[in-house]
Each structure stands twice: as structure tokens, then as C-alpha cells.
KEMI-169209 format. One record per residue: y, z negated, x negated of N, C-alpha, C, O, CB in turn. Coordinates in steps of 0.05 Angstrom, whole numbers, padded with zeros to 5 digits, always signed. Each point is the difference from the previous one (the first is absolute). Glycine has a CB too. Layout:
<recs>
YZXYZXYZXYZXYZX ...
</recs>
This chain:
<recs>
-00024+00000-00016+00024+00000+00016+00025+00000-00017+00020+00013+00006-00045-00037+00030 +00024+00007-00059+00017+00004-00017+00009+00023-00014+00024-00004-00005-00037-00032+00005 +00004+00062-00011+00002+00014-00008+00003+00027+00029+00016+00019-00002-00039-00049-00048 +00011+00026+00066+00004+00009+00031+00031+00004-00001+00009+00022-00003-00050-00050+00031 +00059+00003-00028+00024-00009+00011+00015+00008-00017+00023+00007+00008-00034-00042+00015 +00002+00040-00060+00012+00006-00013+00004+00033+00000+00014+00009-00019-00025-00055+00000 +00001+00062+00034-00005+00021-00001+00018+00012+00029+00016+00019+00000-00065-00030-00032 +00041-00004+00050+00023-00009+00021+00031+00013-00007+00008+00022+00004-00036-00073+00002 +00040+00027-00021+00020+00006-00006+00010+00010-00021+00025-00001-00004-00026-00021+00030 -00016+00033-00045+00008+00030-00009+00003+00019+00014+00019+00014-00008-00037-00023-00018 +00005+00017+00049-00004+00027+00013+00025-00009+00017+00019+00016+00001-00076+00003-00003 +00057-00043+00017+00027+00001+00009+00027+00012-00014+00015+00017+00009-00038-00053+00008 +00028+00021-00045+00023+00004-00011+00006+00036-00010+00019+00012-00008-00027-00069-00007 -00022+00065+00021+00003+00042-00010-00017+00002-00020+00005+00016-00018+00045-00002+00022 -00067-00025-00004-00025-00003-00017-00024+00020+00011-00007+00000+00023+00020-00053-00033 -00024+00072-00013-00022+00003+00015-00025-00004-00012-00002-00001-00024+00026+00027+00045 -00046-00030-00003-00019-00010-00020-00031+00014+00020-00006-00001+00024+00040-00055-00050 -00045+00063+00007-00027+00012+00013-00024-00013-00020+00008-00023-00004+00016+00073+00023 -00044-00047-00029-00029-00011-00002-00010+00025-00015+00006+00022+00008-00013-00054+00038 -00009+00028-00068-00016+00018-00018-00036-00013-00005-00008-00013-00019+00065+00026-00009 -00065-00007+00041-00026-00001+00003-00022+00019-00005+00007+00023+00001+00014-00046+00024 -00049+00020-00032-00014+00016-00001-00019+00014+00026-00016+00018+00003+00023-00042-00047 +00008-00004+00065-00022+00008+00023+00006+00029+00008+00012+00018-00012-00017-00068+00033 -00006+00050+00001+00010+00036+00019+00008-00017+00022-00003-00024+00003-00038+00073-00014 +00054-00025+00033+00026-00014+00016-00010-00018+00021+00014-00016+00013+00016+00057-00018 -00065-00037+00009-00008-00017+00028+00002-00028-00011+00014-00018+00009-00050+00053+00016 +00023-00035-00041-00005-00038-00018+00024-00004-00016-00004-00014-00020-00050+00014+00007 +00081+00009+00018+00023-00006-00013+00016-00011+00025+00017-00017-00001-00020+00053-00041 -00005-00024+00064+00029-00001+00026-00014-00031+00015+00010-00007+00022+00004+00078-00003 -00034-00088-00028+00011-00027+00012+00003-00011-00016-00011-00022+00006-00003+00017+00026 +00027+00003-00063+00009-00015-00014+00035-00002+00002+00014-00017-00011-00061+00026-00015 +00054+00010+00040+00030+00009+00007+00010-00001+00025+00021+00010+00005-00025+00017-00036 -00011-00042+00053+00010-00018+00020+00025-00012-00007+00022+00010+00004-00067-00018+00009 +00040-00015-00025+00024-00014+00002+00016+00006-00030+00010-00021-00010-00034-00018+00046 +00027+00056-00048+00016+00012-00018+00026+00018+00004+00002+00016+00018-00045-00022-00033 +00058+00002+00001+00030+00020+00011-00007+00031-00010+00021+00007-00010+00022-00049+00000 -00055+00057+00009-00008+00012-00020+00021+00038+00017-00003+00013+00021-00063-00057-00043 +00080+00046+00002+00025+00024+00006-00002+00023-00015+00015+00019+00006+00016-00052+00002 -00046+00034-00024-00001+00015-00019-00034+00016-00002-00019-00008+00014+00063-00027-00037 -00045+00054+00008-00035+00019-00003-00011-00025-00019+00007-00013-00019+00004+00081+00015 -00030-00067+00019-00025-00019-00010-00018+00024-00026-00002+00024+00004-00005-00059+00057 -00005+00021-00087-00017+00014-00022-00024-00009+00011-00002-00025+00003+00030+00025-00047 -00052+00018+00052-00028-00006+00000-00019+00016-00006+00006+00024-00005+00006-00046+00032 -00033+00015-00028-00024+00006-00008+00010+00001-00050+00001+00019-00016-00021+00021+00092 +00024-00059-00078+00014-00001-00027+00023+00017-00011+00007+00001-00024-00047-00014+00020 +00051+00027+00026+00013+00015-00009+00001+00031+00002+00016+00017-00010-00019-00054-00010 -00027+00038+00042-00005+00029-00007+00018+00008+00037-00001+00021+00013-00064-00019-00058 +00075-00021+00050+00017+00008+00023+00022-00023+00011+00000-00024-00002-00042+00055+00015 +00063-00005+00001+00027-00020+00006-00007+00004+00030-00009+00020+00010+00052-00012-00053 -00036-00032+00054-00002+00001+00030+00020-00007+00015+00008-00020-00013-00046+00014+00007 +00060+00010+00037+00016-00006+00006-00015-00007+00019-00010+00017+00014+00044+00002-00033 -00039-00055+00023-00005-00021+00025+00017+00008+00021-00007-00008+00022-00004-00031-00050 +00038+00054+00027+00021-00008+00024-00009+00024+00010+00001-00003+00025+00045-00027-00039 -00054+00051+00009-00011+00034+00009-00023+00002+00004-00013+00017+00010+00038+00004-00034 -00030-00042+00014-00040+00010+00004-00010+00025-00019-00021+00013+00004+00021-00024+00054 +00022+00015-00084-00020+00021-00010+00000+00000-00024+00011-00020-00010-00007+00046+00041 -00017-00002-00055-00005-00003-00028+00033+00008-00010+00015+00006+00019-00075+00008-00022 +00068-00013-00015+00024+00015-00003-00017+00009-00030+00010+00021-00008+00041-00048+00039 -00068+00019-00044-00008+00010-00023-00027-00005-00007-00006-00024+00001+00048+00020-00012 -00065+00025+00003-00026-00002+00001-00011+00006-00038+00009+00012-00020-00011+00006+00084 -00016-00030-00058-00015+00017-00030-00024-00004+00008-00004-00018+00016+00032+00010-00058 -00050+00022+00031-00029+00005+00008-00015-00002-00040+00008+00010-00021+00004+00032+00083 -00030-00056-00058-00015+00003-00026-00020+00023+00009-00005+00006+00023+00011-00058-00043 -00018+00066-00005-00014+00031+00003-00031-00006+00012-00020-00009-00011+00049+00033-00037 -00023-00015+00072-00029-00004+00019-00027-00007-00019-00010-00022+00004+00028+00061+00034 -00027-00027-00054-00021+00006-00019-00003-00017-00011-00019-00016+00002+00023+00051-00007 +00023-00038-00016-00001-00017-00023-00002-00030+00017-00017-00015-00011+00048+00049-00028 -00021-00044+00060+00003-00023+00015-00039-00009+00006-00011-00022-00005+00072+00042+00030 -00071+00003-00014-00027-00001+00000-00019-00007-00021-00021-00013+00002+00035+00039+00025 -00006-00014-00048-00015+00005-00029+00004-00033-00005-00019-00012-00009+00032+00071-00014 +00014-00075+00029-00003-00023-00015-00014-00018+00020-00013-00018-00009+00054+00025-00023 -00039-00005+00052-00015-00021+00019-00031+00005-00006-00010-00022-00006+00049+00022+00047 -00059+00023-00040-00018+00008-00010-00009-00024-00023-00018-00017-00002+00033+00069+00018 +00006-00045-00031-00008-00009-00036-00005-00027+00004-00018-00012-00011+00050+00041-00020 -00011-00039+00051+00009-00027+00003-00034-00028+00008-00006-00023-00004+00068+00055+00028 -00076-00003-00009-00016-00008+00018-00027+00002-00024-00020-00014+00001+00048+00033+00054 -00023-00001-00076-00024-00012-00016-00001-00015-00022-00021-00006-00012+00008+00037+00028 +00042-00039-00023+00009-00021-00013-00004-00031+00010-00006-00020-00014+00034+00056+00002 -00022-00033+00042-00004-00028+00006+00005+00009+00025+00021+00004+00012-00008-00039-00050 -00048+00040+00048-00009+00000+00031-00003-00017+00016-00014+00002+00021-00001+00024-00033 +00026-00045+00006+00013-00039+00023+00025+00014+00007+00006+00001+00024-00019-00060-00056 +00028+00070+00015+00031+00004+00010+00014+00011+00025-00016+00012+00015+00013-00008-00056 +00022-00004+00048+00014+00005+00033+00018+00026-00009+00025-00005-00001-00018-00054+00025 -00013+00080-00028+00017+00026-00001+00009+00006+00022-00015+00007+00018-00005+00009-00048 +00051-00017+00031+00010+00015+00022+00025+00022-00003+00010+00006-00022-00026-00049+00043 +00024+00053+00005+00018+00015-00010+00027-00008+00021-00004-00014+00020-00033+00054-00044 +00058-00029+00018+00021-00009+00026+00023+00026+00005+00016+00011-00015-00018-00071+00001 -00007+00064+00037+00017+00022+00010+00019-00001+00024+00010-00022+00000-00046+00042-00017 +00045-00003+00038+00020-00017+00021-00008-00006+00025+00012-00006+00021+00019+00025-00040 -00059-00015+00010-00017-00020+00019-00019-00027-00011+00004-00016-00018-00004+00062+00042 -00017-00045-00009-00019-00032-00017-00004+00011-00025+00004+00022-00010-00039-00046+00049 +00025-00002-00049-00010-00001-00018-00027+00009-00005-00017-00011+00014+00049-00016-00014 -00042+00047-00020-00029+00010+00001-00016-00019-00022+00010-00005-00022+00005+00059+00037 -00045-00066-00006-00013-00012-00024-00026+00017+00001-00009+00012+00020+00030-00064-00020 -00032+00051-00030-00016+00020-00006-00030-00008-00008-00018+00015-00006+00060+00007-00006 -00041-00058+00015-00023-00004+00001-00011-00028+00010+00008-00022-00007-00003+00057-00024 -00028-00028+00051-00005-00018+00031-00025-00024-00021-00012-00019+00011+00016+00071+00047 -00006-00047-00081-00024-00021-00018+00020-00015-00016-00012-00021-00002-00034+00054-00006 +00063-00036-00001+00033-00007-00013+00009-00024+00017+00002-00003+00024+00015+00056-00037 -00012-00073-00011+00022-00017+00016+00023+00012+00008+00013+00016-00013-00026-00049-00009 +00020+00023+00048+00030-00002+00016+00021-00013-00010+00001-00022-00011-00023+00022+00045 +00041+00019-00030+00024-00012-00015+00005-00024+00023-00007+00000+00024+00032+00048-00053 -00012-00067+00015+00001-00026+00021+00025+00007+00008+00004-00011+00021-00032-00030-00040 +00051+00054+00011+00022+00006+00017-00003+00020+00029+00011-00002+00022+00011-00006-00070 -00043+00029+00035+00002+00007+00033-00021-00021+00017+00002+00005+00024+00008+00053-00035 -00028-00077+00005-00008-00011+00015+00018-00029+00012+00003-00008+00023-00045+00036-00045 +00050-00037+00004+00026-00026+00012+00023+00015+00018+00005-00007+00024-00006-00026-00073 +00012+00051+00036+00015+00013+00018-00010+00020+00023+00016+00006+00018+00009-00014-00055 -00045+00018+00037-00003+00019+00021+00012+00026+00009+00009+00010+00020-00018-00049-00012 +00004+00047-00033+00021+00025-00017-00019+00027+00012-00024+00004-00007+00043-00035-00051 -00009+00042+00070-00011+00027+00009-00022+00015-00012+00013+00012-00017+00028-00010+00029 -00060+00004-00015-00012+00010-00022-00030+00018+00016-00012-00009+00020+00034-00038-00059 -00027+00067+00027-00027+00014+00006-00021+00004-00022+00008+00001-00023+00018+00021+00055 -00049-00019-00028-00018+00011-00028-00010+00026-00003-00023+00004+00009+00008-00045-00010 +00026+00059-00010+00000+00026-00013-00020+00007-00015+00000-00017-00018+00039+00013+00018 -00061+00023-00004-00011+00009-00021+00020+00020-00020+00014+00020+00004-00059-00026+00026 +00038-00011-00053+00006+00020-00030-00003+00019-00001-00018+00005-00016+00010-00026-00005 +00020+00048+00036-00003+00029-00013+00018+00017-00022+00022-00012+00002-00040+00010+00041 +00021+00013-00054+00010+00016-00025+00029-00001+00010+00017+00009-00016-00059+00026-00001 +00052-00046+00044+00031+00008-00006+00007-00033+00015-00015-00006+00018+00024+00076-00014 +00012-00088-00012+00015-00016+00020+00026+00014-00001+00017+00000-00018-00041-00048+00013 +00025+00064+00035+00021+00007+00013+00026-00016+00000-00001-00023+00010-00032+00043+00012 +00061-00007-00034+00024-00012+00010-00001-00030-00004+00015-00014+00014-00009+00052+00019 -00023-00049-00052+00006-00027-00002+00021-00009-00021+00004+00012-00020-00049-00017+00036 +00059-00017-00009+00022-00002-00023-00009-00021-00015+00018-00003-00016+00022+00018+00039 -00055-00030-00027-00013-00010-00032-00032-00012+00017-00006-00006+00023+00063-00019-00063 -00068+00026+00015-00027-00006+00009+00003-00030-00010+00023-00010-00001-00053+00060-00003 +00010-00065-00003-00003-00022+00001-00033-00011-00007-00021+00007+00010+00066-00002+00023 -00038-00027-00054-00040-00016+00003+00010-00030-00004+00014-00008-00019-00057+00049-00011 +00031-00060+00058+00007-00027-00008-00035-00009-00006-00022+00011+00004+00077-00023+00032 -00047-00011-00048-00028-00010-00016+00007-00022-00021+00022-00009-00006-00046+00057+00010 +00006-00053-00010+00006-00019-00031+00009+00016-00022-00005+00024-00005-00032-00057+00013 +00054+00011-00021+00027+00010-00015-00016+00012-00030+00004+00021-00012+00039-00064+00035 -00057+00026-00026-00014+00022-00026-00022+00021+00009-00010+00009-00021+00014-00049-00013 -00012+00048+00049-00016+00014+00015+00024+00031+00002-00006+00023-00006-00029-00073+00036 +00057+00041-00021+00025+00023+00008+00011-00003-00027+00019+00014-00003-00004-00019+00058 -00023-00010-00077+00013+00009-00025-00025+00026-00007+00005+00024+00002+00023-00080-00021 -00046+00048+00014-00025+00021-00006+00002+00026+00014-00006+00021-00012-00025-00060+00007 +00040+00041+00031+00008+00025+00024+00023+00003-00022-00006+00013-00020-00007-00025+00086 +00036+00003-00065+00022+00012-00009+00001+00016-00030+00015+00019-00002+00002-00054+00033 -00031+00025-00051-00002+00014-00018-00023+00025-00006-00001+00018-00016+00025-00062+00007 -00042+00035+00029-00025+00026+00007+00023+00024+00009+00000+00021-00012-00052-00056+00036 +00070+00031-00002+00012+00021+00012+00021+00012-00035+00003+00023-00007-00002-00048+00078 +00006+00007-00080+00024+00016-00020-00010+00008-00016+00005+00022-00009+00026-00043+00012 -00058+00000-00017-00028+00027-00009+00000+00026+00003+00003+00019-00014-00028-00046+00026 +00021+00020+00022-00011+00039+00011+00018+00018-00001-00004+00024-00007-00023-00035+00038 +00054-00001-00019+00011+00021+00012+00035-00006-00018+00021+00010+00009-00060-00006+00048 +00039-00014-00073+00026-00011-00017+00016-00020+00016-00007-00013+00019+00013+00058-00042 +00026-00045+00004+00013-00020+00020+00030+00020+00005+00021-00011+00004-00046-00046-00024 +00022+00083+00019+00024+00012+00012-00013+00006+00028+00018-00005+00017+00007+00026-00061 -00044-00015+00054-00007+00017+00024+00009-00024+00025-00004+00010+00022-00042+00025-00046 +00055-00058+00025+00006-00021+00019+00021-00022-00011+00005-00005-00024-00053+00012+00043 +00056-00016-00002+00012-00038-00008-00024-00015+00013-00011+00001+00022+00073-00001-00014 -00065-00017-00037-00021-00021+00008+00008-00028-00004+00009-00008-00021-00043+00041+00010 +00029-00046+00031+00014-00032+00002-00004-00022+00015+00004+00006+00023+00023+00016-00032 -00034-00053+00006-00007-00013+00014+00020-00011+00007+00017-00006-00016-00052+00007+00003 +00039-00006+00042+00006-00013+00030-00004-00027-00005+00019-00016+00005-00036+00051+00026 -00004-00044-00042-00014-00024+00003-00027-00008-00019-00019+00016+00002+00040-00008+00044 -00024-00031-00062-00022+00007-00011-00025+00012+00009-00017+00007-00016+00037-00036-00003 -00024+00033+00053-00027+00009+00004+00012+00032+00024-00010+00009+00020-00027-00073-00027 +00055+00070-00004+00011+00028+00011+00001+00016-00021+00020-00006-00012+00007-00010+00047 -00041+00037-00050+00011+00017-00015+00003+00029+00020-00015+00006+00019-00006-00033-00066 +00047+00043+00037+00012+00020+00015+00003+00023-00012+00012+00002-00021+00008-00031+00042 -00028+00041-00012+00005+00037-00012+00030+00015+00011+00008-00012+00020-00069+00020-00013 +00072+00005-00011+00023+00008+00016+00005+00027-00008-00009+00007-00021+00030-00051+00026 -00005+00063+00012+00007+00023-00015+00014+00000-00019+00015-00019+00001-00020+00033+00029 +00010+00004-00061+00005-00001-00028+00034-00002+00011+00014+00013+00015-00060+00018-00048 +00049-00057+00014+00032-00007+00004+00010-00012+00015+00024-00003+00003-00019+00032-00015 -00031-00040+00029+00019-00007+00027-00005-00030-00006-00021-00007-00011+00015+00050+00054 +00033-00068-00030-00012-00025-00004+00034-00009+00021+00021+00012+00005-00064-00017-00067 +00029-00021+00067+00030-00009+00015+00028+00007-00011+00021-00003+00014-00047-00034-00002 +00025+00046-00040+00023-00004-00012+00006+00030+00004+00024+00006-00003-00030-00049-00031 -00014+00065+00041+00005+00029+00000+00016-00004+00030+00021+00009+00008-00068+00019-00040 +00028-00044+00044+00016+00005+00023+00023-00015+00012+00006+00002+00024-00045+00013-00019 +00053-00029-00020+00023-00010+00012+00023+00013-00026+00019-00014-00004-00043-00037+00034 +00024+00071-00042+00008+00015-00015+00006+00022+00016+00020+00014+00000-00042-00033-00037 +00000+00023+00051+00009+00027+00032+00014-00009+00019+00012+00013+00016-00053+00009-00014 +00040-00047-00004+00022-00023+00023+00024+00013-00007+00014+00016+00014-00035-00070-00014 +00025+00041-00031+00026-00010-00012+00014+00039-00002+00024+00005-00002-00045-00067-00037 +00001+00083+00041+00015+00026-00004-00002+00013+00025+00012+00021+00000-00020-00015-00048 -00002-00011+00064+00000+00014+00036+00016-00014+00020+00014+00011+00016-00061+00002-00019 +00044-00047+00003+00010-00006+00030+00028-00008-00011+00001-00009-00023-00046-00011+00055 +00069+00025-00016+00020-00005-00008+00009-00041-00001-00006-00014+00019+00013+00076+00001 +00005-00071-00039+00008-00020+00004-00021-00012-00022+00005-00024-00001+00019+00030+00052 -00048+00003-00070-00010-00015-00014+00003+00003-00023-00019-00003-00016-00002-00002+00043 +00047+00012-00035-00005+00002-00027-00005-00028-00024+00004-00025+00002+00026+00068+00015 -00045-00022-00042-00019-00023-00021+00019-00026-00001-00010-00022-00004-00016+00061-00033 +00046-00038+00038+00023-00030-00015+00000-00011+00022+00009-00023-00003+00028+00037-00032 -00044-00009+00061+00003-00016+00025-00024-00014+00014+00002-00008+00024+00033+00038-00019 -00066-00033-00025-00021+00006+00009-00018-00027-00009-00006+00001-00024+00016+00054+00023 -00014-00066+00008-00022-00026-00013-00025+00001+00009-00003+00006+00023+00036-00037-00025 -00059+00025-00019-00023-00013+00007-00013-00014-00008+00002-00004-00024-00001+00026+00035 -00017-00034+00001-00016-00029+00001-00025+00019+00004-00003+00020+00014+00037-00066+00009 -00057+00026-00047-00028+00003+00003-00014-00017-00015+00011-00015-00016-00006+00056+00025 -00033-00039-00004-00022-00013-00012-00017-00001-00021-00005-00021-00011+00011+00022+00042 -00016+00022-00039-00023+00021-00003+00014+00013-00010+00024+00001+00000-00053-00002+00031 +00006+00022-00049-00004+00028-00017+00022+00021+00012+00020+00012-00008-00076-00019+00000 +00037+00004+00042+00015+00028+00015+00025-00013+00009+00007+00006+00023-00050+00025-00003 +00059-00050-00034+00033+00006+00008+00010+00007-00034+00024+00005-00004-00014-00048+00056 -00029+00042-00073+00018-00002-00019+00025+00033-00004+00022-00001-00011-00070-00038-00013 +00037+00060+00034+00018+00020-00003+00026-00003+00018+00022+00010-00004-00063+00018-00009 +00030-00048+00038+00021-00003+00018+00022-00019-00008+00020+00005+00013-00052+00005+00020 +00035-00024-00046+00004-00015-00012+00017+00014-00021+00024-00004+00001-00061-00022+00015 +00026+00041-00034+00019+00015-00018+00022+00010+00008+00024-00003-00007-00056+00013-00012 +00017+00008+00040+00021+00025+00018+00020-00021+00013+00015+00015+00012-00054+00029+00006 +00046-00068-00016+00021-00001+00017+00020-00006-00013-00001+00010-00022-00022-00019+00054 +00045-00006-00028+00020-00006-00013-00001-00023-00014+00010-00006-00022+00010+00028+00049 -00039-00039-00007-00002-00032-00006-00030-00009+00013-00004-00007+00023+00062-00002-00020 -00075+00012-00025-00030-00012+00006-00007-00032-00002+00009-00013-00019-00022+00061+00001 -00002-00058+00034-00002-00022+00000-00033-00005+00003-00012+00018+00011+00063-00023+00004 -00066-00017-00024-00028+00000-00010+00004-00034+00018+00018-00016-00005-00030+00055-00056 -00004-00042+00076-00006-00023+00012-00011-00020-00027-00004+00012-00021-00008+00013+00074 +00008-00058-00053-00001-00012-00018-00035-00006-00005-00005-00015-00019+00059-00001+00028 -00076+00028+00006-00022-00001-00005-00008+00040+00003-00021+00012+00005+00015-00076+00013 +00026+00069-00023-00014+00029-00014-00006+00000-00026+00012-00013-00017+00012+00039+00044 -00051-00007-00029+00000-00006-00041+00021+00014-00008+00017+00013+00012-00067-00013-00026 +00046-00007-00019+00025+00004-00014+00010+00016+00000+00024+00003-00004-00032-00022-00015 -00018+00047+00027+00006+00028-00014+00025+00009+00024+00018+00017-00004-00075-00001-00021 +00052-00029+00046+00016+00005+00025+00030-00010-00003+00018+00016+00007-00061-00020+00022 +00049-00018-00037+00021-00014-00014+00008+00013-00020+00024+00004+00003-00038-00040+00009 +00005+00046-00033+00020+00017-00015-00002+00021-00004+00000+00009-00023+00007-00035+00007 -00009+00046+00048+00006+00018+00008+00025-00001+00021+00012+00020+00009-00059-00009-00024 +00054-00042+00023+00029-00001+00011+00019-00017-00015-00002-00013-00021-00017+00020+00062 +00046+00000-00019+00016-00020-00020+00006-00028+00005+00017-00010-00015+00003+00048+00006 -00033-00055+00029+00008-00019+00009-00031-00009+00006-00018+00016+00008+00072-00004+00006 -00056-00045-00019-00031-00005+00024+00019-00023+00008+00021-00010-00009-00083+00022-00014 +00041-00018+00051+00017-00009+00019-00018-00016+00012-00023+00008-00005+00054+00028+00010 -00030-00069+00019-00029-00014+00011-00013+00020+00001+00008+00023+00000+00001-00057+00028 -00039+00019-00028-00022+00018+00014-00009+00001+00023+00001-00020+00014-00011+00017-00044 +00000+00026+00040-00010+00003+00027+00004-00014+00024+00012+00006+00020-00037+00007-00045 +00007-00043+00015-00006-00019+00013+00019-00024+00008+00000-00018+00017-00037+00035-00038 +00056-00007+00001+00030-00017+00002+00022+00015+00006+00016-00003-00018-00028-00027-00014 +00021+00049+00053+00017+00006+00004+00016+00019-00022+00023-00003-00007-00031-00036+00036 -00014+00061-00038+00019+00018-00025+00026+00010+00009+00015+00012-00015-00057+00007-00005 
</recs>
């Protein structure tokens, strides 16, 4: 509520403030109930800008059908426990029914269907494998093995989220399309706050990055300020 109220009256005073997330827009829009939120929301990591007040994308990116396939495949004989999915602008697709469940779509009740693996994932904007964190270390370097590390952005969410994305794209690509398309954002007028890996570009890109006080370090001195943590009202 505290940070609620503080957010409150920013947006009152001409503030705008929107949310950079990795979810996709269904499992993002009840965290923004009681939020002021005025501005294009960053999701799916970046690989899309969304306007909550329109209901629509204003900016897409797609990772390469094939290559998106090829790594979930790999993913699956690296470490066949794992939860491969993909996220597009609909549910979420998972790719395997013998695999632990990610516990976020099961606590939350996050939209989701089960898909067979064929040679292409259509129009998805990053694929995805949750699992144990050294299990998705072994996936992650099998994939840069196979297929290098220019053909994608690869990055963890969370220690048991590793993320594939289209080449170049990361929260920070995309509020860089903010700061040069929607009028009124330019870079010197622009702040962000994050946690994690996938805010560190976001973080760069703005004017004034800020690293909560239980982000690791690498996250911290990729901004310029740390600030409480999470749990205390950052």
C-alpha cells in the first residue's frame, strides 16, 4: 500500500509510470488493478510494448519459429524434468505433460495449454524452460553450444526461469522504442527500477536505474542508485 500511494501521487502530480515485466498481457492485467498505470507497459521481457488503456500491441518481436523449436527440442534432451514453454498473444504453450509444472502458472492460474513440439513454434515472442537452476544452466550452455550466442538474447527472469528471446531484444531494447516512438518519453525523463538479469539492460537504457537492495550485485552495478528492498517498500 505504501509504494501503491507512492505511485498515487506521482501520477497525480504528471507522472507517468507503467510496469516492465516478462509476463504476456493476460497474467500481467491483475497485477494492475489497483495501480495508476498511464503509460505502455514492457512485456513478455521486452520482446513487446503494450498499451493497457487501448487494449493493444503498439510493438511486437517474434523469435525465429524454427530456431525457437530447435531450442526447446534440445532443452528436452538435456533435461527431460523441465517445463518448456513458449508465450505468444495468447496462453501460454507447455511442451511437456511428464515435466514439472511451473508453480507460477499453477498458484496463479495462468492460462496455459499443452502443445506438441513440432519443427516450427509459430509467432511466439520468447520461448522459455523453468526447472532447476543448474539443470537450466546445463540447457543454457548446450543451446550456445549448438546454435552460438548471436542467433537470440538469452537471460534469466529468475533463478529457475531461463529465457530465449529474439536477437537484441531485452527490456532495455524495448523501452529504447518507448523513449524513440511515443511522444513525451524522452531518455533524460525516464527511470527504472528492477531486480534481476532481465532488467539489467533496462536499467542502463534509462536515465536513472535503480537495483532494489536484495538484487545481486551484478544487478546493482548495472544501476546508479540501490534503493529498500522489495519487501520494504523500494
Amino acid at each position: 500500500e505504501k509504494n501503491i500511494e507512492a505511485l498515487r501521487r506521482f501520477t497525480a502530480a504528471g507522472g507517468h509510470f507503467s510496469v516492465a515485466s516478462g509476463r504476456n498481457v493476460q497474467i500481467t492485467r491483475p497485477f494492475l488493478r489497483s495501480l495508476p498505470v498511464n503509460a505502455p507497459a514492457i512485456l513478455y521481457n521486452g520482446a513487446a510494448v503494450y498499451d493497457f488503456a487501448e487494449e493493444r500491441f503498439l510493438h511486437e518481436e517474434h523469435i525465429d519459429p524454427v530456431l525457437a523449436a530447435d531450442i526447446l527440442r534440445l532443452s528436452l534432451e538435456i533435461y527431460p524434468g523441465g517445463c518448456p514453454q513458449t508465450f505468444h498473444a495468447g496462453d501460454i504453450l507447455l511442451y511437456n505433460r511428464d515435466g514439472i509444472m511451473d508453480h507460477y502458472i499453477e498458484n496463479e492460474r495462468q492460462p496455459f495449454a499443452f502443445a506438441p513440439l513440432t519443427d516450427r513454434c509459430e509467432r511466439a515472442m520468447k520461448a522459455m524452460v523453468y526447472g532447476e537452476h543448474d539443470q537450466l544452466e546445463r540447457v543454457r550452455l548446450a543451446v550456445i553450444d549448438r546454435f552460438g550466442e548471436d542467433a537470440f538474447h538469452c537471460t534469466y527472469s529468475a533463478p529457475f526461469y531461463l529465457e530465449f528471446l529474439p536477437r537484441g531484444v531485452t527490456k532495455g531494447s524495448a523501452l529504447r522504442w518507448i523513449e524513440e516512438n511515443v511522444p513525451g518519453f524522452a531518455r533524460e525523463d525516464v527511470a527504472a527500477i528492477g531486480d534481476f538479469d532481465n532488467d539489467i539492460e533496462m536499467l542502463r537504457a534509462a536515465s536513472l536505474g535503480a537495483a532494489v537492495d536484495n538484487a545481486p550485485d551484478r544487478v546493482k552495478a548495472a544501476a546508479d542508485i540501490t534503493v529498500g528492498d522489495n519487501n520494504h517498500s523500494a
